[in-house]
C-alpha positions in Angstrom: 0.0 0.0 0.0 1.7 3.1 -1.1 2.5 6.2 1.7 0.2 9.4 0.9 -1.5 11.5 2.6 -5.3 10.6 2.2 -7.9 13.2 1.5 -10.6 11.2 3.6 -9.6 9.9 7.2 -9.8 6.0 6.7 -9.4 6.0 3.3 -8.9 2.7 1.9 -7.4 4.3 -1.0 -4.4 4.6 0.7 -3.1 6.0 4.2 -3.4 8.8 6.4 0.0 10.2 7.7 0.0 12.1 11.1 2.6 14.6 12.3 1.8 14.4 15.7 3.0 16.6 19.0 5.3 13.3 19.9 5.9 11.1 17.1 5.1 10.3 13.0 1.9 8.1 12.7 1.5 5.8 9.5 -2.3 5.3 10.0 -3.9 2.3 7.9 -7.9 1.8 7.1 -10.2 0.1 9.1 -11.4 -3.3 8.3 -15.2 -2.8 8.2 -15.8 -6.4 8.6 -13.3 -9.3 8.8 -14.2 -10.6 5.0 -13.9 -7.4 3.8 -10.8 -7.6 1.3 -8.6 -4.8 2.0 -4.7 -5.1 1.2 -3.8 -4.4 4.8 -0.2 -5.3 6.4 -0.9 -8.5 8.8 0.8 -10.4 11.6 0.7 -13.7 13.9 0.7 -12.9 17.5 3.4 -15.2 19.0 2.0 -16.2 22.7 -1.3 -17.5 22.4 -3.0 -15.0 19.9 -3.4 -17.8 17.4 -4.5 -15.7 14.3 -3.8 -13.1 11.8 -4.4 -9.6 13.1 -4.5 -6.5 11.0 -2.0 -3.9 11.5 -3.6 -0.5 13.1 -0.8 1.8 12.7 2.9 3.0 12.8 4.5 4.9 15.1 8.2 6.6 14.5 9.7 8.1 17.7 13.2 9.9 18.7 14.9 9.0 20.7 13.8 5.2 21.5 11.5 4.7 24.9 12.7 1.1 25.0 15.7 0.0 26.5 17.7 -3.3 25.4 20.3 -5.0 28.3 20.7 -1.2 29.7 21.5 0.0 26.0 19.6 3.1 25.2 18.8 3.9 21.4 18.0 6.7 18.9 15.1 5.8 17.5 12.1 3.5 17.9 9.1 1.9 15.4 5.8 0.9 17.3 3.9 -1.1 14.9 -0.1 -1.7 16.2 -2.3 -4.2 16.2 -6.0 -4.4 15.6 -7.4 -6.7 18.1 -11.6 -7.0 18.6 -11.6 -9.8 21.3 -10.7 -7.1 24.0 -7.6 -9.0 25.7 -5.5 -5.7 24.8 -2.8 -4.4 22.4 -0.5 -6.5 20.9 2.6 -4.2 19.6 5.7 -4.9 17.4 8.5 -2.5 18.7 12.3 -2.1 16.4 14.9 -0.3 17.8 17.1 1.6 15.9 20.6 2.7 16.1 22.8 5.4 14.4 24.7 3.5 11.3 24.2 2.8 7.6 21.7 4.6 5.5 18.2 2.4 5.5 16.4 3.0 2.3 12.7 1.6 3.6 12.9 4.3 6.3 14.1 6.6 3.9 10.7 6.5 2.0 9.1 7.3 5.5 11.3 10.5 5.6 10.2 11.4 1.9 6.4 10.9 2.8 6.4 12.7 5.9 8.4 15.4 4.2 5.8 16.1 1.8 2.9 16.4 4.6 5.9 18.8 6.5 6.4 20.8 3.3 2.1 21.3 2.7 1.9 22.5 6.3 5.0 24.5 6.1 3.8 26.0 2.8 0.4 26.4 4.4 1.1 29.0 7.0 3.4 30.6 4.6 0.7 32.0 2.4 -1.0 33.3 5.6 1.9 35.5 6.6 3.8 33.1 8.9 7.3 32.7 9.3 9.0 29.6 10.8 11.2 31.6 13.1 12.4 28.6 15.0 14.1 27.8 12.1 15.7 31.1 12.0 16.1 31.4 15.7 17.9 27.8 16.0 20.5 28.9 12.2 19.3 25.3 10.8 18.2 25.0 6.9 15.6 22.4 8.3 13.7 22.8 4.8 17.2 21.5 2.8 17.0 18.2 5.1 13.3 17.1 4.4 13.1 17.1 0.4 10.3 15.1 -0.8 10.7 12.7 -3.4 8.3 10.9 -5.4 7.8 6.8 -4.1 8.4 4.3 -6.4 7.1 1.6 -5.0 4.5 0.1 -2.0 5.9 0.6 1.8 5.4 -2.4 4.2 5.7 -2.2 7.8 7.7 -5.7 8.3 11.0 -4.8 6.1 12.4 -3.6 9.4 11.4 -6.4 11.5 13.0 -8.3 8.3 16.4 -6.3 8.3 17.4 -7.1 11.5 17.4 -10.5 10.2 15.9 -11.7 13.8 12.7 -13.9 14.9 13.6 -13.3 18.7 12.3 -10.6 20.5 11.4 -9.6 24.4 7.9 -10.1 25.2 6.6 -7.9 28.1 2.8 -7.0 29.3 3.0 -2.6 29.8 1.2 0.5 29.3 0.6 2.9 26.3 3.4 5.3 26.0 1.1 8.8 26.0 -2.3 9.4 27.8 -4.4 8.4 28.9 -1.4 5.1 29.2 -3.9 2.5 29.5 -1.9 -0.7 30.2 -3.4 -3.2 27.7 -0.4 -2.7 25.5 0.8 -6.4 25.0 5.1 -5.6 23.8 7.3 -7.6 21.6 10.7 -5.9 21.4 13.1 -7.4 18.5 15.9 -8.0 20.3 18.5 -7.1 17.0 19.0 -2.9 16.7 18.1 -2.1 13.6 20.5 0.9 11.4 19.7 4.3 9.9 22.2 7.2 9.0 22.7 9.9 11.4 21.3 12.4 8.5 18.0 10.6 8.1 17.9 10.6 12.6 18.5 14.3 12.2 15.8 14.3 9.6 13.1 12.4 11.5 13.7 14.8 14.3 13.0 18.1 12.4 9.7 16.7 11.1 8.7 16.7 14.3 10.2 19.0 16.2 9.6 21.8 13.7 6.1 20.8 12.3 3.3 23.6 12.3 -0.4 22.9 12.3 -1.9 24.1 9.0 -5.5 25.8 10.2 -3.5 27.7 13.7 0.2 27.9 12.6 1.4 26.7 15.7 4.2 24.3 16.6 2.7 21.1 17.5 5.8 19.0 19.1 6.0 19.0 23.0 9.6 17.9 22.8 11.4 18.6 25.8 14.7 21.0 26.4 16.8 18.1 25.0 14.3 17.7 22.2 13.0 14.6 23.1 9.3 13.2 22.5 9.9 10.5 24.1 8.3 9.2 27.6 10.8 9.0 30.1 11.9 5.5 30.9 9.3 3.5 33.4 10.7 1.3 36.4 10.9 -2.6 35.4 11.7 -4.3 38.5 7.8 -5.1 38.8 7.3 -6.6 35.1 7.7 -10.2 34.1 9.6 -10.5 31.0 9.6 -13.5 28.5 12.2 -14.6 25.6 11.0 -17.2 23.0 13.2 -20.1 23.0 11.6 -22.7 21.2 13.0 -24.5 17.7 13.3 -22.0 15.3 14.7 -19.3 18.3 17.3 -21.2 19.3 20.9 -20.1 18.6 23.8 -22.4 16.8 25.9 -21.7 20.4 22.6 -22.9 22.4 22.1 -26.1 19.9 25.5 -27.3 21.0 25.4 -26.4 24.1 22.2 -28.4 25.0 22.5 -31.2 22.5 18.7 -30.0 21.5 17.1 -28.8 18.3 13.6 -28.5 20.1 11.8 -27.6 23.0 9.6 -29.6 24.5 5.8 -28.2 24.8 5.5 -25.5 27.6 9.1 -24.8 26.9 8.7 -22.3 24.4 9.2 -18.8 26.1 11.4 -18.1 29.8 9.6 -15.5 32.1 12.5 -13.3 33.8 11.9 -10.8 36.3 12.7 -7.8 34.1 15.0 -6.8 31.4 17.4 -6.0 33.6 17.8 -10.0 35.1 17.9 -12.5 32.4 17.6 -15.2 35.0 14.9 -17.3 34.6 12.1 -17.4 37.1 12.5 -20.5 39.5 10.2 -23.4 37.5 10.9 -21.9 34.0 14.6 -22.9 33.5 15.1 -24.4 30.0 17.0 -27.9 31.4 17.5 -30.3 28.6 15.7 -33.8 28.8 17.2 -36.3 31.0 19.2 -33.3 32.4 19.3 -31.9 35.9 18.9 -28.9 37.7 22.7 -28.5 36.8 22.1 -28.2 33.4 19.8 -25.7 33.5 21.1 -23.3 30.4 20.9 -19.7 31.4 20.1 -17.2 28.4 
């Protein structure tokens, strides 16, 4: 489905992209009924969801509100899930670090650029000038050029470059109000890469965005110019890892002698991030082994 900014909110034509006060928003069309046939991005719930679940939207924020091992990153990508049944949120989170260029996310920056550019434009036939750009001595407008996309953008490529099925799994609030926790995280556990340019870039789309019908700058970024919620205390949240067949590392393979896990075996709950101890009864110990061999991820 290509990236433009649709003319009627829930357009199945295409979909809507949202500057928003604290992050980018890649919004897709409702389902009106599950055999309606829409060509709509699409996922399997690992954990018990047991179906294919439409994607809701994307969110792009800078710096990342996820932490991995006590790393911090520069970037994050929330992707959302449509679920009816009521049991919550189930959302698809890839970090991002500063390194090579990333052309997927590079279409994001083009899209976004164009809805910046409209606004921009917008309030500059009313008489307004964009004086943070003068106050702060930054050509912001020379960093977001638009350019035309040649082809559909899909959501997965950058759970796909990481080139990693893992992920932590852990049960935790939305990240802006009202912060209901029904949010139901899977964070990749592989840092994906963009260049520092298109960082810089993502950040002055927000930062610097002004709404069309008032003028005004929308971001509530702080003195650091961050949008991001400060990090939340994890000592009281039960983490799980997937370890089951197709999770399981070369090094683990030799280690236990085991290509599979036997059922109920499939994920370790650890106290938080921070402890990657499993909790006592959900030790992977090969079979026939003991409490010795107990293999410690």
């Amino acid at each position: 489905m290509p990236l433009e900014r649709s003319t009627e909110e829930g357009s199945a034509e295409g979909v809507e992209l949202q500057i928003r006060s604290n992050s980018l928003r890649i919004a897709y069309p409702r389902r009106p009924s599950r055999n309606t046939p829409l060509d709509l991005p699409s996922v399997d719930i690992p954990q018990g969801w047991g179906k294919f679940l439409d994607v809701a939207h994307v969110d792009f924020k800078v710096p990342a509100e996820h932490t991995l091992l006590g790393e911090t990153f520069d970037a994050e990508v929330n992707i959302y899930v449509i679920q009816r049944a009521g049991r919550g949120i189930p959302v698809i989170t890839v970090l991002f670090k500063i390194g090579k260029y990333n052309p997927h996310m590079q279409q994001v920056i083009d899209a976004f650029g164009r809805v910046w550019r409209e606004d921009k434009n917008a309030c500059a036939k009313r008489g307004y000038r964009n004086l943070k750009e003068t106050e702060m001595g930054n050509n912001i407008t020379s960093l977001i050029q638009p350019r035309t996309l040649q082809q559909d953008w899909h959501p997965w490529e950058f759970v796909w470059q990481t080139n990693s099925d893992w992920f932590y799994g852990y049960m935790g609030s939305l990240t802006e109000p009202p912060c209901y926790s029904f949010a139901h995280y899977r964070i990749i556990d592989t840092p994906n890469e963009i260049s520092a340019q298109q960082l810089h870039a993502l950040k002055n789309i927000i930062l610097y965005h002004q709404d069309p019908g008032t003028c005004s700058y929308t971001s509530v970024h702080n003195k650091y110019g961050s949008v991001a919620r400060p990090l939340q205390d994890s000592r009281r949240t039960w983490v799980h890892r997937c370890t089951c067949t197709d999770f399981l590392p070369d090094k683990t393979r030799k280690t236990t002698g085991k290509r599979s896990c036997r059922r109920g075996q499939e994920s370790q709950w650890m106290p938080n991030p921070k402890d990657l101890t499993p909790a006592p009864g959900n030790e992977f110990i090969p079979a026939g082994g003991s409490d010795d061999d107990t293999v410690r991820f």
